[in-house]
FIZA-79647 format. One record per residue: x negated, z negated, y of N, C-alpha, C in turn. Coordinates in steps of 0.001 Angstrom, whole numbers, plus 524288, in hexadecimal, padded with zeros to 5 digits. Example, Ala and Ser with C-alpha at 12.3 -4.5 7.8 and 13.67 -1.06 7.14 Angstrom:
! FIZA-79647
7CC7A7E1887E9C67CFF47E1887EE6C7CC707E1887F31C/7CDCE7E4587F7367CA9A7E41C7FBDC7CD9C7E1428001E/
***
This chain:
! FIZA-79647
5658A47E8C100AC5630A4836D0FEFB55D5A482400FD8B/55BE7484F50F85A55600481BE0F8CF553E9488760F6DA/55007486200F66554C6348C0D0F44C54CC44902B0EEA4/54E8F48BD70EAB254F4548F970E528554D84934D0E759/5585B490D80EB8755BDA493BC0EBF155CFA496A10EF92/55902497E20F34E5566E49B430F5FA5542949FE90F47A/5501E49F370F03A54D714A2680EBD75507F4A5AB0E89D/5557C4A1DE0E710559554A2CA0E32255AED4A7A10E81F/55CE24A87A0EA4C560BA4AA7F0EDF455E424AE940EFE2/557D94AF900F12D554844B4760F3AD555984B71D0EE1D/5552A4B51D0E9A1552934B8F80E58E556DC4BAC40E395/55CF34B82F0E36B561D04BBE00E18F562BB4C0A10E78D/560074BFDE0EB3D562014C2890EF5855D184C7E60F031/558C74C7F10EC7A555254CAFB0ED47556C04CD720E757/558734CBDB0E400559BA4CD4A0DEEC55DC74D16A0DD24/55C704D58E0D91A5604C4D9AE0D883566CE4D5E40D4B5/565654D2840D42056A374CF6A0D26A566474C9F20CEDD/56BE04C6F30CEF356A4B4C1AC0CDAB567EE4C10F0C895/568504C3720C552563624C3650C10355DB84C2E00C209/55BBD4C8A50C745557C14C7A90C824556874C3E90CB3A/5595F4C0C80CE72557094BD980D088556B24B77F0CC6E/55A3B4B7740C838558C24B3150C6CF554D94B4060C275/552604B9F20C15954E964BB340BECE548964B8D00C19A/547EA4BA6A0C758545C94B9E40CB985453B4B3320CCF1/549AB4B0240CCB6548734AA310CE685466A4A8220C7AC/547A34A9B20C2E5546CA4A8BD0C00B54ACB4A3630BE99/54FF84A67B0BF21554B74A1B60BDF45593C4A5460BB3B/55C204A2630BA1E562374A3BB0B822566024A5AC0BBCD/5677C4AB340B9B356B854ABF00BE4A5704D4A6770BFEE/570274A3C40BC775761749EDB0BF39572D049BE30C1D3/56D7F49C6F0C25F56A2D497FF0C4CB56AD1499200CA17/56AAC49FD20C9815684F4A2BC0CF8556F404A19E0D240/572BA4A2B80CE80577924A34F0D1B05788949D280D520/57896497FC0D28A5787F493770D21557577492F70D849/57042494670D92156DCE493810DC7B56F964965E0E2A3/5729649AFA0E0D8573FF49CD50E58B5785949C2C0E717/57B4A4989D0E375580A5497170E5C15808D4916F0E875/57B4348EB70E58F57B0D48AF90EA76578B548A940ED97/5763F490680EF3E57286490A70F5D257875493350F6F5/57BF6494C20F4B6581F5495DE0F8F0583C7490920F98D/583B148DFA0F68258770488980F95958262485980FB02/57E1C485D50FC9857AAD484260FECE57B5148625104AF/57C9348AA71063B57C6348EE110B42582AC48EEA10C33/5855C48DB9109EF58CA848DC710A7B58C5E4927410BF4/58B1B498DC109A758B6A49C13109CF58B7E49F57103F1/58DCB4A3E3103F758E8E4A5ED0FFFF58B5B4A9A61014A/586034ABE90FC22582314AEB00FE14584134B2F70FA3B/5869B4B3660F61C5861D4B8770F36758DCA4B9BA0F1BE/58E954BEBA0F148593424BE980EFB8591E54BF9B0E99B/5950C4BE420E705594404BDDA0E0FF5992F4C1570DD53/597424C5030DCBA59AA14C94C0D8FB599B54C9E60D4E0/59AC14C5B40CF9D599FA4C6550CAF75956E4C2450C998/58EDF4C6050C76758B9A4C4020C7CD5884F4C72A0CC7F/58A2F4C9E10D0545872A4CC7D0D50A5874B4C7500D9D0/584AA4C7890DC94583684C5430E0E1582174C85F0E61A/5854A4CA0C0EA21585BD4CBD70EE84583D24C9B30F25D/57F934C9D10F5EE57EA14C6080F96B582554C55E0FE87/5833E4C32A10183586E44C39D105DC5822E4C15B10B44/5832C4C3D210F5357FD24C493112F257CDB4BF30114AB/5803B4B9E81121C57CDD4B62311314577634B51811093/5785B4B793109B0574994B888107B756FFB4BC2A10A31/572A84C09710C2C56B824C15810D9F569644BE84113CE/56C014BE491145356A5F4BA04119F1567284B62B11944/568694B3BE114655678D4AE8611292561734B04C10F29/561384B5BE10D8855C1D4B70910A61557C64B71710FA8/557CE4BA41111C1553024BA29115BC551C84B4F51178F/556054B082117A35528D4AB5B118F5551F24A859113AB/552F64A8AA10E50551144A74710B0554C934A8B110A33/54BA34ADB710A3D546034B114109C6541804AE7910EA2/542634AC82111BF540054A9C91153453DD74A4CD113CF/5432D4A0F311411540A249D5F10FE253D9149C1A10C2D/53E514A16C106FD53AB04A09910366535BE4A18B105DF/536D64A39A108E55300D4A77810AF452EC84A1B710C13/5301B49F6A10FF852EBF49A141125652DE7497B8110C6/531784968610A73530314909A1056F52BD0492CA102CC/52851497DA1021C524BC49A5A0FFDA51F9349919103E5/5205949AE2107F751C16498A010A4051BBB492CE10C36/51D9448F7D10D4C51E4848A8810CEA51B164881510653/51D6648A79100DD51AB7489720FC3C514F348C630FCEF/513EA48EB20FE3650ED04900B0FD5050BA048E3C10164/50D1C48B80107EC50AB0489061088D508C0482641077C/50D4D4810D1043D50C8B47BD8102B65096C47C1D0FD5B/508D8480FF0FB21505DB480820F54B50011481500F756/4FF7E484460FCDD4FAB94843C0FF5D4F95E48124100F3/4FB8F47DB8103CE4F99047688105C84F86A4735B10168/4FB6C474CE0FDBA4F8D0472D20F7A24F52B473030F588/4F3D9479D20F6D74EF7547BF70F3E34EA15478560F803/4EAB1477DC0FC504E7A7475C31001F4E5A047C6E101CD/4E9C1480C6104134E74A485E11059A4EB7F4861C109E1/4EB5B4816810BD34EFAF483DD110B74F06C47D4211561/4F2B847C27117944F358479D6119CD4F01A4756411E0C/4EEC54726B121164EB7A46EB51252B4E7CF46A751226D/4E42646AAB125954DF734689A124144DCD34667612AF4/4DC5246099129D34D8CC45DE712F7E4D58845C0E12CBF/4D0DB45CA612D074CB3745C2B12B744C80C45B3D12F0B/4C40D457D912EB94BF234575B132E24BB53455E612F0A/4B5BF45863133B94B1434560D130884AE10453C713582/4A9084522C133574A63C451DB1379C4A23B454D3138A5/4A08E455761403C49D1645AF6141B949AED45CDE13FFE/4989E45D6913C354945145FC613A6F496354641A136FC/499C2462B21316949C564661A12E594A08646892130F0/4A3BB464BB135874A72B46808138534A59446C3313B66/49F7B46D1613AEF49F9B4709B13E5A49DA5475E513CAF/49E77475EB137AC49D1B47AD51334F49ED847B7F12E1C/49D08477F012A2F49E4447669125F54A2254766A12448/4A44B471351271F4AA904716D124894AE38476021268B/4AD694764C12A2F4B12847BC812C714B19747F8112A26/4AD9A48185129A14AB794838E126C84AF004858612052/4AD674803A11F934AECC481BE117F74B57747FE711992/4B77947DA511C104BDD347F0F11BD84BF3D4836811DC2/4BD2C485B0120DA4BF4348BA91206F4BE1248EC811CD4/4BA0348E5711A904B920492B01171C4BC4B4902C11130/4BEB748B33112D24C23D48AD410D784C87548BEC10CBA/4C80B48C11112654CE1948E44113BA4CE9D4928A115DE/4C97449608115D24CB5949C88115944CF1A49E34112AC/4D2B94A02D113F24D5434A368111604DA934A11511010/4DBD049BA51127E4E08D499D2112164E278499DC11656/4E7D849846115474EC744985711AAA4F0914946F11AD0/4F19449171120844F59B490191209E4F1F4489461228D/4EAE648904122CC4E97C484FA123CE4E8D4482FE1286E/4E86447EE712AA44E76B47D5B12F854E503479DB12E47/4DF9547983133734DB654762F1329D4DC3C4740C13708/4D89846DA0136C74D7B846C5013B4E4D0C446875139AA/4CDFF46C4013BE44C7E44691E13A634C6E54673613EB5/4C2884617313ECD4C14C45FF2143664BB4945DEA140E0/4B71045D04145E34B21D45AE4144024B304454CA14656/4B25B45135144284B25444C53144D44ADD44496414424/4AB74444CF147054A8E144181142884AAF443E2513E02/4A74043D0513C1A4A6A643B171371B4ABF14356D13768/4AB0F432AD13A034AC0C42DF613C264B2DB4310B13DF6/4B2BF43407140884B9B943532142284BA9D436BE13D51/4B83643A0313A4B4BAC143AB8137144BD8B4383513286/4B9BE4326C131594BB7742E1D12E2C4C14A42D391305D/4C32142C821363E4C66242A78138A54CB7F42C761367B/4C83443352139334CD49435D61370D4CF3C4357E13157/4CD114344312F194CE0A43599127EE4D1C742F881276B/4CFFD42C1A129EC4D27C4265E12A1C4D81E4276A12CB7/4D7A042A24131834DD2942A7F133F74E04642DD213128/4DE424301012BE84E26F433B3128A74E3CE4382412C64/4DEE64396E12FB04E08443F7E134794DE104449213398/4DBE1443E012E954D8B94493612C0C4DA82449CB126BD/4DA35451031234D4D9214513C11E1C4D4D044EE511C0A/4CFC3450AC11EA34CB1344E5B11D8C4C8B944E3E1215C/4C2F044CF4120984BE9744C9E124B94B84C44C0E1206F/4B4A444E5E125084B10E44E27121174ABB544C74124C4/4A8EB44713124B74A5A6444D0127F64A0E0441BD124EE/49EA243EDC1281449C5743B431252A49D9E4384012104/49BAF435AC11D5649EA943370119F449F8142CB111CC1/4A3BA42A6C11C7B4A43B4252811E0C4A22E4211811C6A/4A1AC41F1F122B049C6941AB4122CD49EB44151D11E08/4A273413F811E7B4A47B40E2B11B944A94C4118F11A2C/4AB8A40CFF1177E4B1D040E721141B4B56F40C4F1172B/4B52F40D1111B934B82540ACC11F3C4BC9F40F9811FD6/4C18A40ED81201E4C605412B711EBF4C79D4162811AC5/4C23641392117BC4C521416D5111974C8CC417CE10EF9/4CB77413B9110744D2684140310EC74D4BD4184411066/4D29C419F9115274D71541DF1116E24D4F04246B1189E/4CFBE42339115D74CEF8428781155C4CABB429F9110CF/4CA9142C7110C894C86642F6F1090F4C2A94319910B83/4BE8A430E4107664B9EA4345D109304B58F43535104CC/4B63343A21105914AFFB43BA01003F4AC4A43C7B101B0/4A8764394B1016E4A0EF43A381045749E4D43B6F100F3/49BCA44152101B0497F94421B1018D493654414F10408/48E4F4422210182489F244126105E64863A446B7102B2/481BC446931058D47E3844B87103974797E44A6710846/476A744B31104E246F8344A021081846FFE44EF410C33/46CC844AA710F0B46AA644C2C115F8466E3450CC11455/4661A452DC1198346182457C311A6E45F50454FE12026/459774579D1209C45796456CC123534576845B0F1276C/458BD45D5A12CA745771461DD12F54454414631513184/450364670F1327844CC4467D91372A44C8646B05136B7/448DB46ADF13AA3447144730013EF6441BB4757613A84/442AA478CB13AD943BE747AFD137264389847A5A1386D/43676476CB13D8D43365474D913ED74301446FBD13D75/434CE46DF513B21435474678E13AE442FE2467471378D/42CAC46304137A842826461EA133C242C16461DF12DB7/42F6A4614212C22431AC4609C12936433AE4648212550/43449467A5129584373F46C96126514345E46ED91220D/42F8546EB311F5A42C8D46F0611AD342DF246CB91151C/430474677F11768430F9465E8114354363146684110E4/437B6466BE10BA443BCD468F31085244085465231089F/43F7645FD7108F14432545B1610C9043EC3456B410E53/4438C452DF11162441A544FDF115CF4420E44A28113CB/43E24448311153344007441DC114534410A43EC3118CF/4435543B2D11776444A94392511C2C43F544372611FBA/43BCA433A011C614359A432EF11F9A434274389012304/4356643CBB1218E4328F441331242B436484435412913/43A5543DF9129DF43E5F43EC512ECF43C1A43B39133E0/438BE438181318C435D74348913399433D04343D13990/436CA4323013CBB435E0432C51429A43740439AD143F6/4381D43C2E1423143A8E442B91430543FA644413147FC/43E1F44629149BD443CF4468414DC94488C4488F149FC/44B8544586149654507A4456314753455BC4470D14A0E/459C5448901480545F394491114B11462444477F14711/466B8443A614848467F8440551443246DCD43FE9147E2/4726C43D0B144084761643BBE146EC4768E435FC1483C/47ABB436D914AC947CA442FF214F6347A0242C0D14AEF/47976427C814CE347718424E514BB347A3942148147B6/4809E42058148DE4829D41E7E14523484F4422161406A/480C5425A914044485164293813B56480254289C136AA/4844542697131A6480DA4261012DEB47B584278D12CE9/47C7D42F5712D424791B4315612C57472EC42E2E12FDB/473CA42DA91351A4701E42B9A1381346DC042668136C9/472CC4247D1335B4704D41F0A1327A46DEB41FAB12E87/46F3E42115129E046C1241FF6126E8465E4423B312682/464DE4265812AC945FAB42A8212BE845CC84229A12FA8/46047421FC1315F45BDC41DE1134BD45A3D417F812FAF/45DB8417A712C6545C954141B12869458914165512590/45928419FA122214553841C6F11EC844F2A41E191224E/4508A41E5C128394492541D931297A44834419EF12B88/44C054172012B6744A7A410F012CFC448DD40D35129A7/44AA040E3A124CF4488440BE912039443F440F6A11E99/442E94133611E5A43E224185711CEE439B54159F12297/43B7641312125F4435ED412FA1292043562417A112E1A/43AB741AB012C3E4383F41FB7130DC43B7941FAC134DD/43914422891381F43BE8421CF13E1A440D14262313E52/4445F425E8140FE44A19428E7141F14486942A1214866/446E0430A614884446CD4327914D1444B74434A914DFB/4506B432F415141454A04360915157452BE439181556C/452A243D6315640451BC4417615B4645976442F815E33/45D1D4445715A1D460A14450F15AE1465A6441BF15681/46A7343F43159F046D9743E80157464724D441AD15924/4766A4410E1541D479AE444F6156DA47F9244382152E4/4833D445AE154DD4899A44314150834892F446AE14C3B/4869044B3714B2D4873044CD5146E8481214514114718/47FE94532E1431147A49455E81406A47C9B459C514325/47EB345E541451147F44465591473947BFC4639F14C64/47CB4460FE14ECD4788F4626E154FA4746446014154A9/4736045B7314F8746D0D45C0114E21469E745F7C14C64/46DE34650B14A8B46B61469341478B4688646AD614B41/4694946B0F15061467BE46F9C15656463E246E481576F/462194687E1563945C74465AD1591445908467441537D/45BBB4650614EDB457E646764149634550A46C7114BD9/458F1471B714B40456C7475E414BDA4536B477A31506A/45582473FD154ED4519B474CB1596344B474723A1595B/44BE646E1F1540D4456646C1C15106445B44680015302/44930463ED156494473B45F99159BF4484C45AC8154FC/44C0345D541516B44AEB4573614CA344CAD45A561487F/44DB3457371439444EB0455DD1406D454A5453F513E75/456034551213A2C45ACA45224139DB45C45451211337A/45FB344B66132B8460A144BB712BD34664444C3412D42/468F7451EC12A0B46DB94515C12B434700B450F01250E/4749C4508312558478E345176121C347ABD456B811F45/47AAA4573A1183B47B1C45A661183D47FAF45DF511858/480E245E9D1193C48645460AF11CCF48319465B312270/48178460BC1249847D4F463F812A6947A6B468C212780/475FA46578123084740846C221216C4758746F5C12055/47A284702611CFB47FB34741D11C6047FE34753A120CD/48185472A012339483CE474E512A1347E204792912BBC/47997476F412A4D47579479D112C60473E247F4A12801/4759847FD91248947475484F312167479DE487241217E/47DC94855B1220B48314487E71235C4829948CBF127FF/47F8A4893C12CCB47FE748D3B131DF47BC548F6A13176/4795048FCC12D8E4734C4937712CD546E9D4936E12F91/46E7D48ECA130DF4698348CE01313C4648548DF212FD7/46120490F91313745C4B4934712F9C4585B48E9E12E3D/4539A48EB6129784512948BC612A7644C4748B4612EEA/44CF64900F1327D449C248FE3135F1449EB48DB913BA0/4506748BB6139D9452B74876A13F5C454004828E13BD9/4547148130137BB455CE47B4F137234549647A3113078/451E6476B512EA0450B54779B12AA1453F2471DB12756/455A5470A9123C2458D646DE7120BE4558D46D0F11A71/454E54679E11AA34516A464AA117D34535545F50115C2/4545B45F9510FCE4563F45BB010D13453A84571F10F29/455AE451B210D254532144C1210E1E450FF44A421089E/44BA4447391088E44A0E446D41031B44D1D443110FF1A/44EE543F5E104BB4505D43AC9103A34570443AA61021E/459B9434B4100D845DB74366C10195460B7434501074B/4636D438A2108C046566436CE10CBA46A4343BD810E35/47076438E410EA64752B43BFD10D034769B438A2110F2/47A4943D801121E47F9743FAA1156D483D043DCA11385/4893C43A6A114D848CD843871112A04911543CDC11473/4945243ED2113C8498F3441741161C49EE343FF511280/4A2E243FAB1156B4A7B143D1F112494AC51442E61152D/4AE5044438111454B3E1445FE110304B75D442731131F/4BA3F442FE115E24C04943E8C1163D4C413440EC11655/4C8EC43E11114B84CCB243F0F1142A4D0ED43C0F11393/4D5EE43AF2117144DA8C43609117FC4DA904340E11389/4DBFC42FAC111544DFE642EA510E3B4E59542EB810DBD/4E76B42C61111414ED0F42C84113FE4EEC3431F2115FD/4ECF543533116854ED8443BEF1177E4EFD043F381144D/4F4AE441B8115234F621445D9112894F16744BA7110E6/4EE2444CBC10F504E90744FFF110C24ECAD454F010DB2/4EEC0458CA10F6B4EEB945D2710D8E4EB9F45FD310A22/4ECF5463D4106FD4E7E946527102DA4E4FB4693110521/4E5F746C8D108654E2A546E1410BA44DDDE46BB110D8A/4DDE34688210FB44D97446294110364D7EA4605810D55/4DB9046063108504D82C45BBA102D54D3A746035101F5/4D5CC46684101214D2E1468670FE0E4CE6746BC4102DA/4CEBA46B22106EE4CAF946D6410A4E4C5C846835109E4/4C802461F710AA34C49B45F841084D4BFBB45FFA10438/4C3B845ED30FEE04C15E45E5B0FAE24BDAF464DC0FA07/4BF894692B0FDA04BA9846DEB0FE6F4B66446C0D10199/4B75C46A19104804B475468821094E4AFE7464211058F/4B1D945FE8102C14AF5D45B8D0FE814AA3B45F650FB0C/4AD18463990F8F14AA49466AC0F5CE4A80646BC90F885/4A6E646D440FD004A44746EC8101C549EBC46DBD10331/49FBA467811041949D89464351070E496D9462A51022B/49A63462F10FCEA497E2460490F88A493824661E0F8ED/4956B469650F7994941246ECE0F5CA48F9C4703F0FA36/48F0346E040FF1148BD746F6C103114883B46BBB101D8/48979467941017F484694631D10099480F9464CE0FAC9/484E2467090F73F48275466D70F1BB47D8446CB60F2EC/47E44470720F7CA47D51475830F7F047767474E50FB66/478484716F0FF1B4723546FDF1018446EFC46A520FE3D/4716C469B80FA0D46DFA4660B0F75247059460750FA5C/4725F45F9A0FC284739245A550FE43474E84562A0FB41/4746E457AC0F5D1476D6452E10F1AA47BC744FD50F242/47FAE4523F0F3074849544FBC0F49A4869044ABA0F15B/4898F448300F3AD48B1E443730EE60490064421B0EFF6/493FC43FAC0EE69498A143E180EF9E4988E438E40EFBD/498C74362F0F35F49690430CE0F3D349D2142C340F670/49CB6428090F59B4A062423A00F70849E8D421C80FBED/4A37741FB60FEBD4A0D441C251036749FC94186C101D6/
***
């Protein structure tokens, strides 16, 4: 029994006679007859008595309609949720980023991109940068969205698009600084600073560039990610060059300039961030295309605080 003869069989049985229904399937009446004589030797039942060109149903026939009518209902929604997993407006998505965007940003803009759909299931997590490479290697995520990667070490087995976009400088309205329209790095010069761990790029390359500049690196605070350096910024005890991403994060939650003030760098000095995504992974389109929003998101925020975004290679 398959479905045209299922179809075939609701619509001569909802029909004032077999004309209209093969008006209705848009076939030949010998097509429609043809089809219902072999859902009878399909069922080894005789569904209609046949008087002439009339068709009588016999009680197996309507028995047999209320669970055809079921079916279709069932093969109808079944097609429209697979044209929705298509469309990428329906179906699972495992995504991670790391703390900082996970803890606003990205959340953020995937819900407000999947308002209004149904039938999705999420599973977000905040990771670092570093698990997250792992995961994208172990083929155990749609995507992930972190630092951009240090070497090309597992490239084979996982996909990644880096962007980068110039640093900001943060402080309190206090700061001797805050006058000025941006910051150079000389005018960071012995300054109480809050900076991250010591092996994370960003940190390294702040201790190269004043190590070659001549100037001193006052770290006052280090920390695994820029959100709980914001608390000491605003409380005035330092300074901080974050990523721009962080200043988003800081005009997102509305940040007054009379608690934290956000100040371009003169110089150049950029933020790497990488997209990932399996290779070896089945990625649903739900996930390709929450991505590639997320890609053009990400761009659209950097291009909006001036951050000069670029699409860069490892």
């Amino acid at each position: 029994m398959n479905l045209q003869q299922v179809r075939t069989f609701c619509a001569v049985m909802t029909s004032p006679s077999m004309t209209d229904a093969a008006a209705k399937l848009g076939r030949t009446q010998p097509a429609v007859s043809a089809s219902l004589k072999a859902l009878e030797d399909v069922l080894g039942v005789t569904l209609f008595d046949r008087v002439g060109r009339k068709l009588s149903p016999r009680p197996e026939a309507h028995y047999l309609l209320s669970e055809a009518e079921s079916m279709l209902a069932q093969s109808r929604r079944i097609s429209h949720t697979m044209q929705s997993m298509a469309l990428g407006q329906t179906g699972s998505m495992t995504a991670v980023a790391m703390p900082g965007p996970a803890a606003l940003l990205f959340p953020r803009f995937v819900a407000s991109l999947l308002t209004g759909t149904e039938g999705v299931s999420l599973s977000l997590y905040a990771r670092s940068s570093s698990q997250i490479e792992e995961l994208a290697k172990a083929q155990s995520i749609d995507f992930g969205f972190g630092d951009a990667p240090a070497s090309q070490d597992g490239q084979t087995l996982y996909n990644c698009q880096i962007m980068s976009g110039q640093c900001f400088v943060v402080m309190h309205p206090a700061n001797p600084l805050a006058q000025h329209d941006a910051v150079e790095l000389h005018d960071l010069d012995g300054m109480a600073l809050g900076t991250l761990q010591s092996d994370h790029a960003l940190r390294r390359k702040l201790e190269n560039q004043m190590t070659t500049a001549g100037l001193s690196l006052n770290v006052f605070l280090e920390s695994q990610t820029f959100l709980p350096v914001l608390q000491f910024v605003e409380a005035g005890l330092c300074a901080a060059i974050v990523d721009p991403l962080t200043a988003t994060h800081i005009y997102a939650t509305g940040k007054s300039p009379e608690s934290i003030l956000v100040k371009p760098i003169q110089s150049e000095f950029r933020y790497r961030y990488g997209i990932y995504w399996p290779r070896f992974r089945a990625i649903p389109a739900l996930s390709q295309s929450v991505r590639q929003s997320w890609e053009a998101e990400v761009w659209r925020q950097l291009m909006e605080i001036n951050a000069m975004p670029r699409r860069e290679d490892l």
